[in-house]
N, C-alpha and C positions, 0 to 999 in steps of 0.2 A: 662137829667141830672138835670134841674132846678125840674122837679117833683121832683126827687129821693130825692134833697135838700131840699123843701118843706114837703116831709112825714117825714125826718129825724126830723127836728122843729120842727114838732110837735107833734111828739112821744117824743120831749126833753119835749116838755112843760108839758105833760101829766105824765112822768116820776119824774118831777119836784114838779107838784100838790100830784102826791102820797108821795113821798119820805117828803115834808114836813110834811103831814096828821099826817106821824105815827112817824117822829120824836115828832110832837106837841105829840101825845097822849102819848106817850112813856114817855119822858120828865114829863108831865104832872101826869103821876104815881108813876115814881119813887118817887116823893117827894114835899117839899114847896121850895124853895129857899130862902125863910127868914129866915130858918130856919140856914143855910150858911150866911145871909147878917149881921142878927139881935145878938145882945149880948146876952146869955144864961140868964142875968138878969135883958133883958127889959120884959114887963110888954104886958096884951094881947092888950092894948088899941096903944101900941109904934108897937109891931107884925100887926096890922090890919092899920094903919095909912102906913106903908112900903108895906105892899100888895096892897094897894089901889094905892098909890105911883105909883108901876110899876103897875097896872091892875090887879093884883093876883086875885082880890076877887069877877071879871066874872067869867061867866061859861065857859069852856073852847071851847066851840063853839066859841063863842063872840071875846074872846081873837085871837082865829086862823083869824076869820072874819078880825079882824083888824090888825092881822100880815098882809094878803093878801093884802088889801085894803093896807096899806102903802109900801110894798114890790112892787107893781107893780108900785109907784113912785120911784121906786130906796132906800126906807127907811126900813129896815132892823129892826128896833128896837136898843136901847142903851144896852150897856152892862149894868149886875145888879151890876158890880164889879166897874169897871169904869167908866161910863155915857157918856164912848165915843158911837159914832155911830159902833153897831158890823162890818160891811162892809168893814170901814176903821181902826180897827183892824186886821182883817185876810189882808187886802192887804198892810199892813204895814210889815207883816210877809211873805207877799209871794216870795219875789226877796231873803229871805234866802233859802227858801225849794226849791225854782226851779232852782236855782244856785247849792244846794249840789245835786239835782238832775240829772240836765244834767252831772254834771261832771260825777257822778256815770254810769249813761248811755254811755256816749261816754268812757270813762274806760271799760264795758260790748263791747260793738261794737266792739271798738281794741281791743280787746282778745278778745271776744267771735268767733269773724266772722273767722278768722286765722286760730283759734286752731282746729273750729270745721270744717271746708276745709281740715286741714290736718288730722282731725281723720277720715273724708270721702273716700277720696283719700288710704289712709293709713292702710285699716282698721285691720291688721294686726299686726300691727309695734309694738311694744313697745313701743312706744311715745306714740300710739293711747291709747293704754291701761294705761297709766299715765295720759292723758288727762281726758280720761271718767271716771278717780277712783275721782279726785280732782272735775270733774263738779259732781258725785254725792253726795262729801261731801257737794260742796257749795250749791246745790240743798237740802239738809236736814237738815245743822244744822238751826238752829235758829237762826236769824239776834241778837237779843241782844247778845248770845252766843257768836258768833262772832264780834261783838263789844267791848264786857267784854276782850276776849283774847289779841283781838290787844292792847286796852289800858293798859292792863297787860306786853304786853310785847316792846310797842313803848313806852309809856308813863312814867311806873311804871318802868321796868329795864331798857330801856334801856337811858329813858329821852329826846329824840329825839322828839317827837310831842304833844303839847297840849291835855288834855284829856277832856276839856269840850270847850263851849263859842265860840263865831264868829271869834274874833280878828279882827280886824282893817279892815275897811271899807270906800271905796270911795263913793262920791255922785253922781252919775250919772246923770243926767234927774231929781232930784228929787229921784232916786232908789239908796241904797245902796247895792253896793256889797264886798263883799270879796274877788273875784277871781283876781282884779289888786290892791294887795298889797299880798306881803312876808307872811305877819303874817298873813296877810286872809289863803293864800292856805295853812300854818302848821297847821290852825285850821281844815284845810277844807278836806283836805285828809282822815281822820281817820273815817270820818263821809259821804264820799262818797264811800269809797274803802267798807266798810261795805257792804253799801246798793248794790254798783255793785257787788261783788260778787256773789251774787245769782245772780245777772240776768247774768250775763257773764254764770252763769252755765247753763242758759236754752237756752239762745245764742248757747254758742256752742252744747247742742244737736239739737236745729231746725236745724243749720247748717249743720249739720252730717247729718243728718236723708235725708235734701233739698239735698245733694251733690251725699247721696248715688242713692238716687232718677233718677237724674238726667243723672251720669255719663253713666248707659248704653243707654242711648237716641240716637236715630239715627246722628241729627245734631254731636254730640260731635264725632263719632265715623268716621262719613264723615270728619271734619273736622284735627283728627287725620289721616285719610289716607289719604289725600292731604298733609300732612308733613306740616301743622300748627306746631306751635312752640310749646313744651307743655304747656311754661309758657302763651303763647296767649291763648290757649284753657281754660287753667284755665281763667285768670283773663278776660276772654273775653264771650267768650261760656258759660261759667261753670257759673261764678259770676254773668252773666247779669241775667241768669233763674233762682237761689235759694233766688233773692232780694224780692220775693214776700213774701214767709212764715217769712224772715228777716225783711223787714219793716212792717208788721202786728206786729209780735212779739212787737219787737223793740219799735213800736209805744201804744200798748195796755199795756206793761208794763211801758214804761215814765207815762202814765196817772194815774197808779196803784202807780207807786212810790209817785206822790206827791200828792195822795189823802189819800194815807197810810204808810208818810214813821214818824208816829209815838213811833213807837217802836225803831229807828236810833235816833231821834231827842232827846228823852228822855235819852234814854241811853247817849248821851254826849252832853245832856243841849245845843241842837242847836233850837235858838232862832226863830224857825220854823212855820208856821201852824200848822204841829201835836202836838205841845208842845202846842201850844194856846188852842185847841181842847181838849188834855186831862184837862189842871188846870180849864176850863171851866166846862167839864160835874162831876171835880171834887164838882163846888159848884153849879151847875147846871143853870151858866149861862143860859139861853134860847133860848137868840137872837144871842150871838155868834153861840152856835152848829146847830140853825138850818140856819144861813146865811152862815156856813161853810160847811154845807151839802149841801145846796142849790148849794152852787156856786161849789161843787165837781162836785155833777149829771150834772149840764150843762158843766162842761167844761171837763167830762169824753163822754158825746153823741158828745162833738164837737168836741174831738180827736178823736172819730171814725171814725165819718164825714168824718175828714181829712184825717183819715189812708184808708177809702173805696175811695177817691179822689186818692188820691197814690197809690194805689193797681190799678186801673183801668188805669190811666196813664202808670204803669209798662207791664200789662196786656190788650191789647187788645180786648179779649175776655168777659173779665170783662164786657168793656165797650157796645158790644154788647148786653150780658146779661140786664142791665138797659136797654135798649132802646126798646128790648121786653117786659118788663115788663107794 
């Protein structure tokens, strides 16, 4: 297990060296960013005194050199916009995006894990067939799409929920959140129920797909001829063995929502990571987008990490698997 741990870090690390490279050079192409910072009627001597300012006017090796070298102190770079530390930017916005996150998530889990148990079991029913119409709507349309409608029709007719903004926030620790106050969660709904939708859709087809899986397995069917209770077989038999492909899932889409839940946040102005992320590469901050990337790739290999920890936990066999390795 401790090797397994060990190769994992440092395939992060190495994941991490590429992933900055090509943001730098990327970045580095698209444009100047003074060109963003500077007034259209400063003069070339005010434009080169601003490049010099941030570093602009190394060569872009040099520049990366010294991204590294301060990055591996924990120093990120300043924003070109704000002159704050970019680091303490994004995690000033993190406890919005991973609060509209989990909620989105655990909304997916209750509905997805149910629905798609009883599309398994059922696979005939008429409910089944309602289930799996509505998971491949939510499976296809387009998260802004479905943002635009709900605010069209909770916000714009019917006036019932906020259409943009955080609303009212407690200090935790130092972390503010919205989820313990009122006017947090009216903000908070509109912009979680979005994002979970689609995952509740893929929920419940792993669900379905695990369950059908599952059901003619021997154990379940011993356990039906011994006059098991049904509902024991399900919630016992049935649900212990389909938590693998569930918590994989479950867990590699948490880490996708909030390294991409962009196109949510935008759409109803929540004060998020991705919203930082887009105004950023709009004037081509540098050091926010690439301490943003940075700190995605590692904390997307270390929900892995933890999702292959919990898979093996669940799975026994797993766990053998590593230890031959």
């Amino acid at each position: 297990m401790l090797v397994f741990i060990i190769n994992r870090l440092i395939q992060a690390a190495g994941a991490v060296v590429v992933m900055s490279m090509l943001v730098f050079i990327g970045l580095y192409l698209i444009g100047d960013p003074t060109a963003m910072l500077v007034s259209p009627e400063a003069n070339d001597l005010e434009r080169a005194a601003v490049r010099q300012a941030f570093g602009l006017d190394q060569p872009i090796w040099m520049q990366y050199l010294t991204f590294v070298g301060n990055a591996v102190r924990g120093d990120f770079g300043r924003s070109f916009l704000t002159g704050q530390p970019a680091m303490q930017l994004i995690l000033e916005r993190m406890p919005a995006t991973i609060e509209m996150v989990v909620v989105a998530i655990g909304f997916a889990v209750l509905v997805g894990v149910p629905l798609g148990m009883l599309a398994g079991l059922r696979p005939k029913a008429a409910s089944t067939k309602a289930v799996m119409t509505v998971s491949i709507l939510g499976f296809s349309l387009p998260t802004f799409w479905i943002g635009l409608m709900l605010i069209m029709f909770f916000s714009v007719y019917l006036g019932l929920l906020p259409a943009s903004g955080r609303g009212s926030t407690v200090n935790v620790a130092g972390v503010s959140l919205s989820v313990l106050t009122p006017d947090g969660w009216r903000h908070l709904i509109l912009p979680a129920l979005t994002l979970g939708l689609a995952k509740a859709a893929l929920i419940i087809r792993v669900t379905r797909a695990a369950t059908r899986e599952v059901l003619p397995m021997d154990y379940i069917k011993f356990a039906r001829a011994k006059g098991v209770r049904p509902r024991r077989v399900v919630g016992v038999h049935l649900l212990r063995n389909i938590l693998i492909p569930i918590v994989t899932v479950t867990g590699l889409e948490f880490g996708q929502a909030v390294a991409f839940a962009v196109v949510t946040e935008t759409v109803f102005a929540w004060p998020g990571m991705g919203k930082l992320l887009i105004d950023s590469i709009i004037i081509l901050d540098r050091p926010v987008v690439v301490a943003y990337l940075v700190l995605m790739v590692f904390f997307l290999i270390m929900l892995n990490l933890v999702v292959d920890i919990l898979y093996m936990a669940i799975d026994p066999t797993a766990r053998e698997k590593v230890r031959d390795q």
